[in-house]
DSSP file (Angstrom, degrees, kcal/mol; ACC not computed):
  #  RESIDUE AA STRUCTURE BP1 BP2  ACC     N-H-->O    O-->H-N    N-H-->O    O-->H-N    TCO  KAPPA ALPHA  PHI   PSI    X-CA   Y-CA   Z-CA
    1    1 A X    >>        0   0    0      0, 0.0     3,-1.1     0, 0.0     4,-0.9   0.000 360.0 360.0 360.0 -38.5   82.5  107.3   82.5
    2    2 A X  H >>  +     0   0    0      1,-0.2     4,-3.2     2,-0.2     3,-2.3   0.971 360.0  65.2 -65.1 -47.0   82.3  108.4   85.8
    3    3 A X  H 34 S+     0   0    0      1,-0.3    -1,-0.2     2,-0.2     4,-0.1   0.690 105.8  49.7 -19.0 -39.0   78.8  109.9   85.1
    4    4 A X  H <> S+     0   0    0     -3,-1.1     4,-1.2     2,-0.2    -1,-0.3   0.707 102.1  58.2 -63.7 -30.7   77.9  106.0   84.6
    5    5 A X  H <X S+     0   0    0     -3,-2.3     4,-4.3    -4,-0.9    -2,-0.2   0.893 111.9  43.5 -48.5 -66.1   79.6  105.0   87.8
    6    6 A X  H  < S+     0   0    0     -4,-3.2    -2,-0.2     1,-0.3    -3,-0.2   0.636 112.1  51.4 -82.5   9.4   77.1  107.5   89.4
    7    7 A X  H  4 S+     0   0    0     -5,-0.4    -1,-0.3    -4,-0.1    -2,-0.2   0.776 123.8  26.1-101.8 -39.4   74.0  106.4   87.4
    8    8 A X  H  < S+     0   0    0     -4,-1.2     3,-0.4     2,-0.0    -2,-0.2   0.555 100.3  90.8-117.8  14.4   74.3  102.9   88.1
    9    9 A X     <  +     0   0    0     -4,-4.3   115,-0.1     1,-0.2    96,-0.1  -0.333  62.8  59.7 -79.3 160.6   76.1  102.6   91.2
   10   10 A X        +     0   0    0     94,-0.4     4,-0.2    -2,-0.2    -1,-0.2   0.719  69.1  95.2 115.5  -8.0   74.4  102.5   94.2
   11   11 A X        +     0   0    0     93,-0.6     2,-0.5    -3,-0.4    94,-0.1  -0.113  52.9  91.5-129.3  47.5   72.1   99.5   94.3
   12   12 A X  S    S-     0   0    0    112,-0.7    90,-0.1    91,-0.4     5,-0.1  -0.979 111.4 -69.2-115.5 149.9   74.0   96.7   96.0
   13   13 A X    >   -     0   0    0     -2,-0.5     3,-4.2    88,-0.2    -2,-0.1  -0.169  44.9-113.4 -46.0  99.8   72.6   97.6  100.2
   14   14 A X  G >  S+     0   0    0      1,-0.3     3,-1.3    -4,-0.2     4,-0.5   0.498 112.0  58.8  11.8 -67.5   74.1  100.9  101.2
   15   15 A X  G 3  S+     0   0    0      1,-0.2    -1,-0.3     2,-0.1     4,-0.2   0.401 102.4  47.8 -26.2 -34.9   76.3   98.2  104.1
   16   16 A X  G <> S+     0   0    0     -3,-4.2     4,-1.8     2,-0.1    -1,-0.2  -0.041  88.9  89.2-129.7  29.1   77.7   96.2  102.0
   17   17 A X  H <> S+     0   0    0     -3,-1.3     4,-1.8     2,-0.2    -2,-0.1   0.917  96.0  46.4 -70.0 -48.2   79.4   99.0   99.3
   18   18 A X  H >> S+     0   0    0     -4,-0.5     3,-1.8     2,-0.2     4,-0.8   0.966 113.1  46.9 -65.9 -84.2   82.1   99.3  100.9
   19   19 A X  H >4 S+     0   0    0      1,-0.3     3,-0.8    -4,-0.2     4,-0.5   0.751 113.2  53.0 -14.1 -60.0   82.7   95.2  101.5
   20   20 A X  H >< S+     0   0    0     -4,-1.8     3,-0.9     1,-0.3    -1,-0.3   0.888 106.3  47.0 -60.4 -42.5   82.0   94.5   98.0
   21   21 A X  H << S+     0   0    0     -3,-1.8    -1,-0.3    -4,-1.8    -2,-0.2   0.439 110.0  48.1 -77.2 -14.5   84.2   96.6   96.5
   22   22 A X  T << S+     0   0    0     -4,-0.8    -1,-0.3    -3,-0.8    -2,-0.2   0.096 108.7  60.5-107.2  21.8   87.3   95.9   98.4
   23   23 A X  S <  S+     0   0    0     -3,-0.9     2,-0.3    -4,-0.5    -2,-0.2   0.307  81.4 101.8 -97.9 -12.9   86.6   92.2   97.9
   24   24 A X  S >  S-     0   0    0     -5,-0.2     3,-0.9    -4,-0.1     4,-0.3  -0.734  79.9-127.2 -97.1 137.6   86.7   92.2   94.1
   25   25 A X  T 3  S+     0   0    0     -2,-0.3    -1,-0.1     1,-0.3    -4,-0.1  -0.081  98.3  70.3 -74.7  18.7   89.4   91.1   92.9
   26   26 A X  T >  S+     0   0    0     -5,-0.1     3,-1.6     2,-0.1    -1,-0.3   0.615  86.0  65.9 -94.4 -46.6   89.9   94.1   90.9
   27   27 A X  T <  S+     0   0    0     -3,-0.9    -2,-0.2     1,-0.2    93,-0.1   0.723 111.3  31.7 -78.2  -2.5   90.6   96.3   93.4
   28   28 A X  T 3  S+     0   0    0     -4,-0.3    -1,-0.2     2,-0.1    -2,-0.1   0.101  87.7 145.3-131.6  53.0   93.6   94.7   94.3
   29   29 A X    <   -     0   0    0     -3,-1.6     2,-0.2    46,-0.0    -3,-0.1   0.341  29.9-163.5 -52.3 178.1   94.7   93.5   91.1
   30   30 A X        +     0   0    0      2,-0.0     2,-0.2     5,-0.0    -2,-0.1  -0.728  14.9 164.7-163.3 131.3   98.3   93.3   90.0
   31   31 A X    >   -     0   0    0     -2,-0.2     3,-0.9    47,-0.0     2,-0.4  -0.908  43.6 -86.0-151.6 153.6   99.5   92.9   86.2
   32   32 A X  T 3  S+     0   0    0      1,-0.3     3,-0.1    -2,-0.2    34,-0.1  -0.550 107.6  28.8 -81.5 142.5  103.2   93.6   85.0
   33   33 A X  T 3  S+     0   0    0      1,-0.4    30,-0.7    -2,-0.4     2,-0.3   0.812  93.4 110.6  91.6  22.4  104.2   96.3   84.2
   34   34 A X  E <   -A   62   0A   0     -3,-0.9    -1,-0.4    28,-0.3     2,-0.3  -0.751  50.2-147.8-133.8 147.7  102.1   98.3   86.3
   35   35 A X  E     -A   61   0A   0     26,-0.7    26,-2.9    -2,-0.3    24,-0.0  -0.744  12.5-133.1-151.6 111.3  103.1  100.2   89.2
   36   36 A X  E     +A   60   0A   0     -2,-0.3    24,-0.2    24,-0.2     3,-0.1  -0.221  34.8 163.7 -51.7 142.2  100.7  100.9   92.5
   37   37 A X  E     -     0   0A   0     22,-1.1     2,-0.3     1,-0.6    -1,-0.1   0.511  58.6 -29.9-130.0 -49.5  101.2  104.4   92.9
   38   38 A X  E     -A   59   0A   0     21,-1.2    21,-1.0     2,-0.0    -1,-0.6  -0.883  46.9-150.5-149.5-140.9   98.2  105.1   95.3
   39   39 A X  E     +A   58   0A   0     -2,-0.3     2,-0.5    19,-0.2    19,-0.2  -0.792  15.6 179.5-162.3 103.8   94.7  103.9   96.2
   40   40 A X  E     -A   57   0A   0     17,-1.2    17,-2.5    -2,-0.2     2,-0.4  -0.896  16.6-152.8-126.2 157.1   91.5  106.0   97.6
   41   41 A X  E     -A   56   0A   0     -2,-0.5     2,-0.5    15,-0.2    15,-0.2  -0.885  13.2-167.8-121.3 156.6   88.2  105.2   98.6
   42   42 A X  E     +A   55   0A   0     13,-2.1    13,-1.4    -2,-0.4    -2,-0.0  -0.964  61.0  37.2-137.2 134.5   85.5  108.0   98.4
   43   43 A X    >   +     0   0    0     -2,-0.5     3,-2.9    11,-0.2    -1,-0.1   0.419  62.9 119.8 121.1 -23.3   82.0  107.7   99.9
   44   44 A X  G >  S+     0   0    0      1,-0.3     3,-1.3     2,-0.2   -26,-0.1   0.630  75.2  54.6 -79.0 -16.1   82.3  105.9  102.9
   45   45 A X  G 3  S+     0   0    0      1,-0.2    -1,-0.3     3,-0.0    -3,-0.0   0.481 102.4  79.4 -73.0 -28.1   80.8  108.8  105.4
   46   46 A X  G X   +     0   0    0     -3,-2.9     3,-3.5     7,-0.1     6,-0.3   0.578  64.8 128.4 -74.0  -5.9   78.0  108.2  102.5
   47   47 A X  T <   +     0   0    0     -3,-1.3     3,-0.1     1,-0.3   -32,-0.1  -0.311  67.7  27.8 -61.8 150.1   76.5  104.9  103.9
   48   48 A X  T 3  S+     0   0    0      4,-0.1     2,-0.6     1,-0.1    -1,-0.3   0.026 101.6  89.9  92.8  -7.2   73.1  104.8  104.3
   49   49 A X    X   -     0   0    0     -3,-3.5     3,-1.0     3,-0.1    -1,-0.1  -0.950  51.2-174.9 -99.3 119.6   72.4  107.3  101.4
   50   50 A X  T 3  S+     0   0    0     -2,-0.6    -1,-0.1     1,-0.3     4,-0.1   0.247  74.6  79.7-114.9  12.8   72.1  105.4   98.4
   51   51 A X  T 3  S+     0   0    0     -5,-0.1     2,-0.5     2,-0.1    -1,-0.3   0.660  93.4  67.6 -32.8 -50.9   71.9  108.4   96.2
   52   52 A X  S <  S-     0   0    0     -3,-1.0    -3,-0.1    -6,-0.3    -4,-0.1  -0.702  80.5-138.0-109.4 100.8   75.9  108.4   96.8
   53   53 A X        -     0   0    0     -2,-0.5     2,-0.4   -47,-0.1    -7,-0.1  -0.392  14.5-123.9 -70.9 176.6   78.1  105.7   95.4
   54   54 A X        -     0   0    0    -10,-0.1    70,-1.6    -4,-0.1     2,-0.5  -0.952  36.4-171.6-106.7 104.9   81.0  104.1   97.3
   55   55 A X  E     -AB  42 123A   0    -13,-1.4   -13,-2.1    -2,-0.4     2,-0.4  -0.962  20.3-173.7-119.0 118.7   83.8  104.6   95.3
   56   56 A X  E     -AB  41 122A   0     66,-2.6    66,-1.7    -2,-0.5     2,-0.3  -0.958  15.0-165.3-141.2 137.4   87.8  103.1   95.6
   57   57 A X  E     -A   40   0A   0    -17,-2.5   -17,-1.2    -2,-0.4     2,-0.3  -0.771   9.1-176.8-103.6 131.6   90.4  104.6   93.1
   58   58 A X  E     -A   39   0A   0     -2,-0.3    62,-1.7    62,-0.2     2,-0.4  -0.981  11.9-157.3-126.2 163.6   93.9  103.0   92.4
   59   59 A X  E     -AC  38 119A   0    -21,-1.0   -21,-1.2    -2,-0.3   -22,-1.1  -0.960   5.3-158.1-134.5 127.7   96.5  104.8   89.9
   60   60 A X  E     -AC  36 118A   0     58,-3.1    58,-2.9    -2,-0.4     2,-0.6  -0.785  19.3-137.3-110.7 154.9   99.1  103.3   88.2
   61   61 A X  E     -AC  35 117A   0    -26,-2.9   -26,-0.7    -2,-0.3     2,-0.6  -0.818  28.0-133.3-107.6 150.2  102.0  104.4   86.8
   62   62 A X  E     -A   34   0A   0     54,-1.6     2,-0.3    -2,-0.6   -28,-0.3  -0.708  28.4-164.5 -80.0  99.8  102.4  102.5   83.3
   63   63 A X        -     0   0    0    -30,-0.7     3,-0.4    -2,-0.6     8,-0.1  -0.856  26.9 -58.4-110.4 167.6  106.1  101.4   83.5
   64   64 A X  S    S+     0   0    0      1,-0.3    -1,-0.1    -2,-0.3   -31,-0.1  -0.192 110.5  29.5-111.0 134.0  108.1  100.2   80.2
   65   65 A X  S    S+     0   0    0    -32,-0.1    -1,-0.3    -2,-0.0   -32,-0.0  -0.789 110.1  89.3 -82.9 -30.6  108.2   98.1   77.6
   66   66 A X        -     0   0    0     -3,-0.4     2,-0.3     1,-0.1   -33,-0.0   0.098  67.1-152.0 -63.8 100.5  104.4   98.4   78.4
   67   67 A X    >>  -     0   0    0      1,-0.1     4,-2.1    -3,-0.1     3,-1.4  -0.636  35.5-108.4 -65.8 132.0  102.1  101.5   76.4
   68   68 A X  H 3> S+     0   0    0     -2,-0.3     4,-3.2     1,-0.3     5,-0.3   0.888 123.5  57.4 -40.6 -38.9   99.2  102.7   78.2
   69   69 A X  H 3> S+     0   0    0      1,-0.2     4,-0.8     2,-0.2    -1,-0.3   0.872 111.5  48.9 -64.3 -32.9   96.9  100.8   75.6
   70   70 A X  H X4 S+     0   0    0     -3,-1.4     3,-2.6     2,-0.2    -1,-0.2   0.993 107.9  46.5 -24.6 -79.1   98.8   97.6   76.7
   71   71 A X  H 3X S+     0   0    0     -4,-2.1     4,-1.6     1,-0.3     3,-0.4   0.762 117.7  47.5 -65.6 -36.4   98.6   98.0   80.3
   72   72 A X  H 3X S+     0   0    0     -4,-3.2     4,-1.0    -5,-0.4    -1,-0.3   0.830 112.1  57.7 -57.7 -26.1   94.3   98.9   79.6
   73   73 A X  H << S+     0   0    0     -3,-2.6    -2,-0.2    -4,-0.8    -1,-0.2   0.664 107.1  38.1 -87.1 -21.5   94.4   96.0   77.6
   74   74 A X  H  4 S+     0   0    0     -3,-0.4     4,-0.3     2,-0.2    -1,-0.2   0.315 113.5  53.5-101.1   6.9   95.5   93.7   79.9
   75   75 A X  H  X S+     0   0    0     -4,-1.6     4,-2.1     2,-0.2    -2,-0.2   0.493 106.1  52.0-106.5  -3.5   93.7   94.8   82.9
   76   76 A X  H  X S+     0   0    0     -4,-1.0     4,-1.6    -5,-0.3    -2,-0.2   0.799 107.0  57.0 -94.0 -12.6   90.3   94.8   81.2
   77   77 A X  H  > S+     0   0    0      2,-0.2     4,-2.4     3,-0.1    -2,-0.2   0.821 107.6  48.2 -38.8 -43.1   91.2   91.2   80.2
   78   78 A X  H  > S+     0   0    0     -4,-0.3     4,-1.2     1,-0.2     6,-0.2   0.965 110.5  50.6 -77.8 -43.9   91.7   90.4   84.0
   79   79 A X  H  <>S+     0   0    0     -4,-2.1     5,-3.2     1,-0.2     3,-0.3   0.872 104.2  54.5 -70.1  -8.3   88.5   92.0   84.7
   80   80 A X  H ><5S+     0   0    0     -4,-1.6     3,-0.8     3,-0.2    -1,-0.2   0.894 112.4  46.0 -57.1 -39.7   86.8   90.0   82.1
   81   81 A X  H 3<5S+     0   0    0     -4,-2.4    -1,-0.2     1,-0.2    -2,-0.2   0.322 107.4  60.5 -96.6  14.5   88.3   86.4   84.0
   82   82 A X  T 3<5S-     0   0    0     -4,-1.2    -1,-0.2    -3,-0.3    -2,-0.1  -0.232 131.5 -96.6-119.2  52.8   87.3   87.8   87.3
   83   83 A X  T < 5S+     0   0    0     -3,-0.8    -3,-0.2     1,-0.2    -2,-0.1   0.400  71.7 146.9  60.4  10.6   83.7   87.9   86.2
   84   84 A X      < -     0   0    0     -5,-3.2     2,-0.8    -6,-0.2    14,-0.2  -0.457  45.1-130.0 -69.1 150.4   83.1   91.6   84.9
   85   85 A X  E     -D   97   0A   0     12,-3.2    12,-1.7    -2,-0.1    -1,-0.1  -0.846  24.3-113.0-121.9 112.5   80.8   92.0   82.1
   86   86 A X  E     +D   96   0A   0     -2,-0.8    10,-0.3    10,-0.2     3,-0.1   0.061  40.2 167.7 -17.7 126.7   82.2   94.3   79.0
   87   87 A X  E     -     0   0A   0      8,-1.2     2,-0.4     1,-0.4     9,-0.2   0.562  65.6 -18.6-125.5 -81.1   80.1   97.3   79.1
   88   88 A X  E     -D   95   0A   0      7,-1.2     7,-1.8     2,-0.0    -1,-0.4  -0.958  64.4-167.7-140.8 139.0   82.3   99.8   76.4
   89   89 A X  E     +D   94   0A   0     -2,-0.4     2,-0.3     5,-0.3     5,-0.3  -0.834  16.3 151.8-155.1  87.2   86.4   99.5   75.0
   90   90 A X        -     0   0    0      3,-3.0    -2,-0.0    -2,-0.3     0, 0.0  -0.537  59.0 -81.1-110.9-163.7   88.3  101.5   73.4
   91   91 A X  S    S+     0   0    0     -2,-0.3   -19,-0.2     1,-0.2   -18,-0.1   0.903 123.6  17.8 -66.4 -33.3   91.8  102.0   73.3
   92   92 A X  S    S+     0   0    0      1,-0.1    19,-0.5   -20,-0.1     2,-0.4   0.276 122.1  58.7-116.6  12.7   92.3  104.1   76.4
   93   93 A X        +     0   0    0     17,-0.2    -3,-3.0    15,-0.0     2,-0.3  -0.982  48.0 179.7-148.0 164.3   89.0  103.3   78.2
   94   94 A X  E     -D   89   0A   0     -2,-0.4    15,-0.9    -5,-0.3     2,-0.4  -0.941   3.5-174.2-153.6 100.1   87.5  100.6   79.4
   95   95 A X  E     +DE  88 108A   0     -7,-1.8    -8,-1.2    -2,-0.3    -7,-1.2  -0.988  19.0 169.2 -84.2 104.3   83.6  100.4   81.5
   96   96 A X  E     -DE  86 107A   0     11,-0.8    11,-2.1    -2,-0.4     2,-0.3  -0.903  17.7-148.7-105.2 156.9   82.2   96.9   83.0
   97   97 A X  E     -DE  85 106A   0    -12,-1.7   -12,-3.2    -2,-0.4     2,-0.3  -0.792  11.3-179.8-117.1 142.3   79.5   95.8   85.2
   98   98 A X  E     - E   0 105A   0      7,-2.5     7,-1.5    -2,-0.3     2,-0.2  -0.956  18.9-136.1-151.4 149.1   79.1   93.2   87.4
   99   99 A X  E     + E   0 104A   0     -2,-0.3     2,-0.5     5,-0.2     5,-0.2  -0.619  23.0 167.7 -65.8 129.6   76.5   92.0   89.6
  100  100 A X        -     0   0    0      3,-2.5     3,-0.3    -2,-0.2   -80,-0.1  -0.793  69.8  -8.3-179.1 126.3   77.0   90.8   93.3
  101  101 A X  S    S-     0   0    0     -2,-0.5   -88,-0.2     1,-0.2    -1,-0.2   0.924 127.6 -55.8  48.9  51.3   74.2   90.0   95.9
  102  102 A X  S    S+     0   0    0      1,-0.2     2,-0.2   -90,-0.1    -1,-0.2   0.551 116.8 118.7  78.0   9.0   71.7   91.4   93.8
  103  103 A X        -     0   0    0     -3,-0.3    -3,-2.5   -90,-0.1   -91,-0.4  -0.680  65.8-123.4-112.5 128.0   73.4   94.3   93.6
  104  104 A X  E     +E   99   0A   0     -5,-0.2   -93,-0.6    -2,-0.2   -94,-0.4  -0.849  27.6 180.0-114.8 139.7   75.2   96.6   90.3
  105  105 A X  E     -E   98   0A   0     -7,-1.5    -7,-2.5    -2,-0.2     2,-0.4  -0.837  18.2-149.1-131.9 140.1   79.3   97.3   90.9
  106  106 A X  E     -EF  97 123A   0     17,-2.7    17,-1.5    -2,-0.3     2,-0.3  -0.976   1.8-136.2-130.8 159.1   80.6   99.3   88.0
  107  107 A X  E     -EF  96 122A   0    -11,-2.1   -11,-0.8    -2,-0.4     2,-0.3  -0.895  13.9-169.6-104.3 121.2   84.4   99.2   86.4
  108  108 A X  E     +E   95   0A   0     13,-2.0     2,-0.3    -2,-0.3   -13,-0.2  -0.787  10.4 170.6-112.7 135.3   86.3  102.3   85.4
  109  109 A X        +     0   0    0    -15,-0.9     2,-0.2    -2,-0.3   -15,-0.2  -0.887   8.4 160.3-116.2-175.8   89.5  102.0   83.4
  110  110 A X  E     -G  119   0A   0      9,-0.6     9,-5.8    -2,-0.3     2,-0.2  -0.675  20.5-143.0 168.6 149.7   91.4  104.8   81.8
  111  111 A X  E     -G  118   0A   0    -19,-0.5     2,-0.4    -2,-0.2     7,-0.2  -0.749   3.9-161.0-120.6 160.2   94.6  105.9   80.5
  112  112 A X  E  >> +G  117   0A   0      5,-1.8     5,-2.7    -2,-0.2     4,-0.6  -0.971  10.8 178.7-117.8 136.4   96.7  108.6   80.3
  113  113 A X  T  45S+     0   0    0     -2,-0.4    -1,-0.1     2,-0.2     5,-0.0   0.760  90.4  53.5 -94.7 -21.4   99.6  109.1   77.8
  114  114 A X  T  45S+     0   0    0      1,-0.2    -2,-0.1     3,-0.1     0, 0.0   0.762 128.0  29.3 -52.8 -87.7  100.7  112.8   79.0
  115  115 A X  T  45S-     0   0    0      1,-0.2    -2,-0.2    -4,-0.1    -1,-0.2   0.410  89.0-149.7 -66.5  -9.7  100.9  110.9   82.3
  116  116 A X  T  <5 +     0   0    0     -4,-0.6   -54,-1.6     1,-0.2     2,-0.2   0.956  58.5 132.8  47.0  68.9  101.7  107.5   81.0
  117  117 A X  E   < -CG  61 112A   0     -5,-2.7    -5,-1.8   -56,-0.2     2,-0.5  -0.880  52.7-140.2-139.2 173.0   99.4  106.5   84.5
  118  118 A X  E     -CG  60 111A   0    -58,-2.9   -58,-3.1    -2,-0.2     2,-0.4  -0.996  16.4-150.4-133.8 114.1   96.4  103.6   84.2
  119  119 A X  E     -CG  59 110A   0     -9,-5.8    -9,-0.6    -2,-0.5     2,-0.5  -0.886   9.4-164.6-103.9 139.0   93.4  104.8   86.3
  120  120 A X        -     0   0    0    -62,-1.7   -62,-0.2    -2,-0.4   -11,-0.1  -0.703   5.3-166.5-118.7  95.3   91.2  101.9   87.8
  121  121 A X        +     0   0    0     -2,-0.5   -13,-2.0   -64,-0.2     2,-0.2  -0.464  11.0 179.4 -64.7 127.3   87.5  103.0   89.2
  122  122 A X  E     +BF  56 107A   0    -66,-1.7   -66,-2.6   -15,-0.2     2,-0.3  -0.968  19.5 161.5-145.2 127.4   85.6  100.5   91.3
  123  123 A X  E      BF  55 106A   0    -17,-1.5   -17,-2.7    -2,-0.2   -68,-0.2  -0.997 360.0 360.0-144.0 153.5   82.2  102.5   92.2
  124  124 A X              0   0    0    -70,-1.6  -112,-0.7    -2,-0.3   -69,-0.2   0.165 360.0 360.0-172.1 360.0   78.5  100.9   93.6
């Protein structure tokens, strides 16, 4: 999935990667049962190449009654009602798209049960 990130990220204006992507309401989502653990953004030394997505990471730790396939299940619901568009879903992973200023943002989710952590990818 990240390999998709880097194939279709990149074409909202080099300037405004960064902006968009910490403005979506994805990247500072919050669902129960969830736990911030951290948050990084990757890319940003990259503006003006547009070869190079913009990329901001969060991991969560999955915390109980809640199974990782839950916790995926209700944060690719929230990104469906904050306008992302279903790309591919399975049970631990999750890819959506969205448009914004003419522009492609893409949606990461993924789970791990070894780590019983919920990874969320925000890349354009």
């Amino acid at each position: 999935m990240l390999l998709a990130a880097g194939l279709l990220a990149g074409c909202v204006a080099s300037g405004d990667r960064v902006m968009a992507l910490r403005s979506d309401p994805m990247a500072r989502a919050t669902i129960d049962g969830l736990t911030l653990q951290t948050t990084t953004v990757a890319g940003e030394e990259a503006i003006g190449d547009g070869n190079r997505p913009v990329t901001l990471t969060r991991v969560y730790a999955v915390t109980t009654p809640l199974t990782t396939e839950e916790a995926l299940t209700r944060m690719a619901d929230a990104a469906g009602g904050a306008g992302w568009s279903e790309q591919f879903r399975r049970e631990d992973a999750y890819a959506g798209t969205k448009t914004v200023d003419g522009g492609g943002l893409i949606l990461n989710l993924t789970t791990s049960t070894v780590t019983g952590q919920l990874f969320l990818q925000l890349a354009g």
